[in-house]
Phi, psi and omega in degrees: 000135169289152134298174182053017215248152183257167184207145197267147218215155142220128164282133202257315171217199199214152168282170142262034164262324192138327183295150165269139155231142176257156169227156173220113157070063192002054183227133179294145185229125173267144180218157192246054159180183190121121163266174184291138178091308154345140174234107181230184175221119202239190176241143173271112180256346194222162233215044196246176170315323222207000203202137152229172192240146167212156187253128175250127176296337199211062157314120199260347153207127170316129163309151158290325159315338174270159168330153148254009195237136158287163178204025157181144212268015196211015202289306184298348187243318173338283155089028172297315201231096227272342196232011175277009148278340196265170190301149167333300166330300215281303207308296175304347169265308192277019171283281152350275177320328194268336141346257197337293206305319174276002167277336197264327174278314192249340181275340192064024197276110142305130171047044204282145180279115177248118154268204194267157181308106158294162181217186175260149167300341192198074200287070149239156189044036185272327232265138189234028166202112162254124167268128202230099192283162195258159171187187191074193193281132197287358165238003173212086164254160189270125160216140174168220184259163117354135168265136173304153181030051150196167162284093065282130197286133167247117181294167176214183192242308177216162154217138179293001180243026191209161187265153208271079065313291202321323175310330181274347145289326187265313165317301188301327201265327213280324188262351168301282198308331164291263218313301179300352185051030161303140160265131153324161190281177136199103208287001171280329178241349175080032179257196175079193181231330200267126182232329186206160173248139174199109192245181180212135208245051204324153181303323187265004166056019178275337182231146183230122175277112199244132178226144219214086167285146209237150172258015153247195173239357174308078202312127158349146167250085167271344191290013133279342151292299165330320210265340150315319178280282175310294216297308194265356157075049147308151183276012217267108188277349231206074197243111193224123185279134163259144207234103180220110193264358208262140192270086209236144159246029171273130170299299183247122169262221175242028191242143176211144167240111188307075166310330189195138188017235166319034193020322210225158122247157199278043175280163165242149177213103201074232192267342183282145195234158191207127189250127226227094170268193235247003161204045133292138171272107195226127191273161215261003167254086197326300162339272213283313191278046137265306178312313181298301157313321172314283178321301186309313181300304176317319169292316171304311192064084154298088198278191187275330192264012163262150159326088165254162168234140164231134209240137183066048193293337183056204165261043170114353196332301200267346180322301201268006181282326181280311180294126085238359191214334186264175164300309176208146169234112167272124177245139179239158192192126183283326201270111183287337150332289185306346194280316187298321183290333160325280181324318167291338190294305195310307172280000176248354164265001168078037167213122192257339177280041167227163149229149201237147163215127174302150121158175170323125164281345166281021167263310213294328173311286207282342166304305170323312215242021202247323189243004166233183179289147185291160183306157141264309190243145160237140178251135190225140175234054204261173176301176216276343191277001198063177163282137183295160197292321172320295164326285173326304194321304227280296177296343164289338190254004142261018177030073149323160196271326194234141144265114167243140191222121184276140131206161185279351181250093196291344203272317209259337158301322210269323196290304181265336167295297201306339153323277186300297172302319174305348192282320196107339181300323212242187182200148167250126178293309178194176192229148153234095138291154168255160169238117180237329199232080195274144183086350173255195207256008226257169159181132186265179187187163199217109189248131176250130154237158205236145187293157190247000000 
């Protein structure tokens, strides 16, 4: 096989990334679109031992699983949304299915008990954050999403997954920027001012956080936007310049300037209030990451008297949904922002029975677990890359009676229950996906395991 030389494909899966696969002459070929059942003709751009990379030029037939009809006008260029013709339904089994496939090929898990996908009564309008980078020209500037696998801004008219303020924001910001004379960013030489649109939604849409990354430090002239916000009677509670100089594709940097009103917006979860500042991490699906916490407390089973520790704490969401049940909680968390916003959630919810510590976890674990009480239970949430092996070490040799482990990866998940089972210790009780990221391939899962 060549670059460039094209071949004719029917796609067999889908990655959780996104990618389509295909085999040619029993070598896997990744492409970068296609559902499962599609027949394309793709170009080979990339060459490896074990692999090809491929671009598809042509669907030569639609799977019976997709749709005939769009139902969003930038859905093929985006690639946000890699799965949004086919039904809702199909979307939830092939979820499922690509779960199964990475416990049992990479976790090595026989029959593993997978329950059924939660899904949404409605999967639209969930996203309560978008991030939008600004370009073009101070007379045709561009905002919207990225054409897959490149920087080029593709403008939209709506997306059906954001909540339709933003369009009256984006509107609203394209005419800050004429009056007011900002220029668009332009990520080739690294000039101009404006880099990203980035809003944030409280759940009840009563408060909208709007931050407006800038590539200087020169504060902003917002009062055309104020006067914009009182005239049309927006909820945008909240205007924060982020100061990002650097030619990064990290969005948000950590310097920020309260331009309007608040730092902050307000969420809750249950009874609890949580304040979601301009790089707090919250998930963007309200809905579902309720349903999702929900399970994980149902999987800890929490007496009054045990010990949790939750690893990869963020700024407390579920640590402190566990201290309402537990004796006591330790959360651990490396982005020391987030460690400070535990804390503050913490004292401002009345709850003494945590402690939040900064640092790595796998170092912060094993001091943890030499100088307080060993776990009863551990709930662990890390990124996407998973847990370091150290960590993993680190929870078999104080054996909890119970392990609940959230992750955004079924691959790197699969990668660590074959850790944690192979120990001899644990046993796995059952897997909950979630659908939190609905029309892409992304899917969570919520795993219990039991002390043997």
């Amino acid at each position: 096989m060549n670059i460039n030389q094209i071949i004719k494909l029917k796609i067999i899966d889908m990655t959780d990334e996104g990618s389509a696969v295909g085999k040619i002459d029993n070598i896997a070929v990744f492409c970068n679109k296609g559902v499962v059942g599609d027949v394309v003709l793709a170009q080979i751009i990339k060459v490896k031992k074990n692999y090809l990379v491929a671009n598809v030029k042509e669907i030569l037939k639609k799977s019976d699983l997709r749709s005939k009809r769009k139902v969003c006008e930038i859905q093929d260029f985006c690639g946000g949304c890699q799965i949004l013709d086919i039904s809702y339904n199909n979307q939830l089994k092939i979820k499922k299915d690509m779960v199964f496939q990475k416990l049992t090929r990479i976790g090595k898990i026989d029959n593993p008990k997978i329950n059924n996908v939660v899904g949404m009564d409605s999967p639209f309008r969930y996203r309560n954050k978008v991030q939008l980078p600004v370009g073009g020209t101070i007379n045709d500037v561009k905002i919207g999403f990225y054409r897959q696998k490149s920087h080029d801004i593709i403008p939209f008219k709506d997306c059906i997954i954001q909540d339709e303020i933003n369009n009256e924001i984006i509107k609203m910001i394209k005419n800050y920027m004429s009056i007011a004379k900002i220029i668009p960013y332009n990520e080739k030489d690294s000039t101009g001012v404006l880099r990203h649109i980035v809003t944030k939604i409280s759940n009840d849409k009563s408060q909208i956080m709007l931050i407006l990354v800038t590539n200087t430090d020169k504060k902003l002239d917002i009062s055309y936007l104020v006067e914009e916000i009182k005239k049309n009677s927006l909820n945008i509670t909240s205007i924060i310049q982020n100061i990002n100089k650097k030619n990064t594709n990290v969005i948000l940097s950590s310097d920020n300037i309260l331009l309007y009103g608040s730092d902050f917006i307000t969420e809750y979860i249950d009874d609890l209030k949580f304040k979601i500042y301009p790089n707090s991490f919250f998930q963007v699906n309200y809905v579902q990451m309720e349903k999702m916490y929900k399970k994980a407390l149902e999987y800890a089973n929490i007496d009054k008297d045990d010990v949790v520790y939750d690893l990869y704490c963020g700024i407390g969401t579920i640590s402190l949904l566990l201290a309402k049940k537990a004796k006591y909680v330790y959360g651990i968390e490396v982005v020391q922002q987030s460690i400070v916003s535990a804390k503050e959630n913490a004292r401002n919810n009345r709850i003494e029975n945590i402690k939040f510590i900064c640092g790595k976890v796998e170092n912060e674990i094993i001091d943890l677990t030499k100088n307080e009480k060993s776990p009863d239970i551990i709930v662990l949430d890390p990124a996407r890359k998973g847990c370091e092996i150290t960590v993993l070490n680190t929870i078999l040799s104080v054996s909890p009676k119970r392990i609940v482990y959230i992750s955004c990866n079924p691959s790197t998940l699969a990668r660590d229950l074959n850790i944690l089972l192979d120990s001899g210790k644990y046993i796995l009780e059952e897997i909950t996906p979630f659908d939190l990221f609905c029309h892409s391939t992304h899917i969570e899962n919520v795993v219990l395991l039991s002390k043997i």
